[in-house]
N, C-alpha and C positions, 0 to 999 in steps of 0.2 A: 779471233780473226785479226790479221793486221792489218796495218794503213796500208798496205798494196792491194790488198784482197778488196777491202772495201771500196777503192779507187777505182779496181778493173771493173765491180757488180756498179759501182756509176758510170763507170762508161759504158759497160752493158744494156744497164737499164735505163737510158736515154730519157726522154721526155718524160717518162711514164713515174721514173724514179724520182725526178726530178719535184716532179709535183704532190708526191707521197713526202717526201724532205720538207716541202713550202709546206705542205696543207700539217705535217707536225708542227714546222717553225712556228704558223699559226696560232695551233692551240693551242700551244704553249704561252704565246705573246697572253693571248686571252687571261689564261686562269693567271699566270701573274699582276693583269690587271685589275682582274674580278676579284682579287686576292687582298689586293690594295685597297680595292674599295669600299670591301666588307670586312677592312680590317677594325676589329672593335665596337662593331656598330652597335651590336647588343647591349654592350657594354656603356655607350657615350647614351645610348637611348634609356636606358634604365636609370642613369644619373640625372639626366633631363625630366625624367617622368618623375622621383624623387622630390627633386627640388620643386617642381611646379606644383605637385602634390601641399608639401609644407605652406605654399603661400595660399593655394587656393583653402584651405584646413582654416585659415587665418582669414580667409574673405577677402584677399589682395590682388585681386585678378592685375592689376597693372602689372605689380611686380611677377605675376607669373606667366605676362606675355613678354614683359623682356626678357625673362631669363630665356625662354623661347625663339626670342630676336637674334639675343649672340650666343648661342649655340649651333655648332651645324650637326647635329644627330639628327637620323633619319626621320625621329617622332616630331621635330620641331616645326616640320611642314603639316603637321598634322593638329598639331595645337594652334599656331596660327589661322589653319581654315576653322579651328573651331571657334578662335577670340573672336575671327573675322562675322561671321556667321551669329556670334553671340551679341556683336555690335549694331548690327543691321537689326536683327529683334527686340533691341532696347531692354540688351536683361533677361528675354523669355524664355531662351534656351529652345525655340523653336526650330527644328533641323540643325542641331548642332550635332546629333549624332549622326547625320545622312551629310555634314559636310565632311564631318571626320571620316567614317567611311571611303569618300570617293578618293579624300588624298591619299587614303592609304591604299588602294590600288596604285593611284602613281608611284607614289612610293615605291609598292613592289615592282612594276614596271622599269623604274630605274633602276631597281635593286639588279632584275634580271636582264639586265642591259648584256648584248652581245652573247649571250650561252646559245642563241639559237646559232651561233660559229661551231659551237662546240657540236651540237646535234648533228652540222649538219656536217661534218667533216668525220664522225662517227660512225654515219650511217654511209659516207659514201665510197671511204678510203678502201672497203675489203674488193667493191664493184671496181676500183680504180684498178687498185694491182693484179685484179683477176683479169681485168685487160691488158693491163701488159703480159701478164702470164701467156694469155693466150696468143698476144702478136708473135712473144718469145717462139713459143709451139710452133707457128707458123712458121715462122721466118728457118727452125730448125728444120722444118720437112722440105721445104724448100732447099736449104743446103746440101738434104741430103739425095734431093732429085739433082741439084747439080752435081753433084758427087758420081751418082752414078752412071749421067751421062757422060761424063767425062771420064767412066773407065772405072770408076772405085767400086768397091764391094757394096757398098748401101749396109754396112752391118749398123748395129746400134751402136758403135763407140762414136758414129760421124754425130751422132743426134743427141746424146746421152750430155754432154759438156752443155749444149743448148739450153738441153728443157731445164738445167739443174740452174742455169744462170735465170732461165726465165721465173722458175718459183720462186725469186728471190722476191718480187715484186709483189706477189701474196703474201708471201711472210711480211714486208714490210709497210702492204696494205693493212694486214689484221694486227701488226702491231702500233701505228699510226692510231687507228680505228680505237683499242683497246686506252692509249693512253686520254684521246677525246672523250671518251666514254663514261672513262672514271671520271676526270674532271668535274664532267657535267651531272654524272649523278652526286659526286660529293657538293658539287655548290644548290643542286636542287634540294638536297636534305638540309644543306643548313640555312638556307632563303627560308623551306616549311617553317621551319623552328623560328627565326630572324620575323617572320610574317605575322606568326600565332601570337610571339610577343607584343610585337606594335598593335595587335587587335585588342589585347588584355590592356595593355596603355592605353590605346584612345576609350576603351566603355569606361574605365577608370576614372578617367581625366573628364566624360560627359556628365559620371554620376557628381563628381567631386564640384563641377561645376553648376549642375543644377541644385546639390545640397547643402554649398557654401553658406557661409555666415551671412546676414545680410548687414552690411556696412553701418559702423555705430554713425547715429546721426551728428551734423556739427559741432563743433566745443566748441565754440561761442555761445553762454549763455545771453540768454533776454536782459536786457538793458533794466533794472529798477526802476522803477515807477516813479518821476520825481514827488516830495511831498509836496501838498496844497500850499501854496501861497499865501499869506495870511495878511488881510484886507488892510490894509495900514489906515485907513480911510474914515475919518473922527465918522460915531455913529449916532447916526437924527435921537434926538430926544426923547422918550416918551410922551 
């Protein structure tokens, strides 16, 4: 198809096209940026769960909230509610797996930030161009009542140009439709997978924190015992 053909089917398909073009431009913006920002996350969260792993192994809960601190992987909001959580308990580990838990719904939450564009531009693009399909229809039977008042045959070649310009607008519905669609089911299979992980990280990180070493006690020993003083003090006579 050339760049004339495609110019006339937009001039053709007026508003109707126009908004099957945006509602692509769309979807496309999206998974680019959903693209961006599950770029590696698997990967930066599994280094994170690693390293806090070795310190908590070690009984060094500090060092394995900061490693937590300057990390931005997705598990880091999840270790943090559970330091947080671990701190208010003084140690007991009392709902540290129910804080961890809830971030990690946030988590996913953010994770699935804006797909509900993608759903929804999926499910609605084929209904969109099937309207213009049909205005198309319209608008051709119409020509071709003014055709025949005005003296023409009324054969099907007055109608035939019309209806072929109007299916242009299905076609570019259900292929709109089709690229939203993929989109969205490739970022919902890999969120499943991205989700299961961060779940198997935070039980991990609950157990590693309730069965940590408990902290060797102070190195400073106990000060020696000074010795007795010895009475210098001439002694009474028998």
């Amino acid at each position: 198809m050339s760049l004339s053909e495609i110019l006339h089917y937009l001039r053709i398909g007026g508003v109707t096209l126009a908004l099957l073009i945006l509602a692509s431009i769309v979807a496309l913006g999206v998974a680019i940026e959903r693209l961006i920002a599950l770029w590696a996350v698997s990967e930066r969260s599994r280094a994170l769960g690693d390293t806090v792993t070795k310190h908590l192994l070690r009984g060094d809960v500090m060092a394995a909230r900061t490693a937590s601190e300057r990390s931005d992987a997705a598990v880091a909001d999840m270790f943090l509610a559970g330091f947080d959580r671990f701190e208010r308990t003084r140690g007991t580990c009392d709902g540290v797996d129910s804080a961890v838990e809830r971030e990690r719904a946030q988590v996913g939450l953010r994770l699935r930030r804006n797909l509900w564009i993608l759903a929804t531009i999926g499910s609605l693009t084929p209904f969109v161009g099937l309207f213009g399909t049909v205005a198309g229809i319209m608008r051709s039977f119409k020509d071709l009542g003014l055709d025949v008042q005005a003296g023409g045959t009324g054969g099907t070649a007055a109608v035939m140009t019309g209806i072929s310009e109007a299916l242009v607008a299905t076609a570019v519905g259900i292929l709109v439709a089709v690229q939203a669609m993929a989109f969205y089911n490739y970022f919902q299979a890999r969120l499943s997978r991205v989700l299961v992980e961060l779940r198997l990280l935070g039980e991990e990180f609950v157990e590693l924190l309730r069965e940590r070493p408990l902290n060797a006690p102070s190195a400073t020993a106990p000060t020696a015992a000074a010795p007795a003083s010895v009475d210098s003090r001439p002694q009474p006579e028998a």
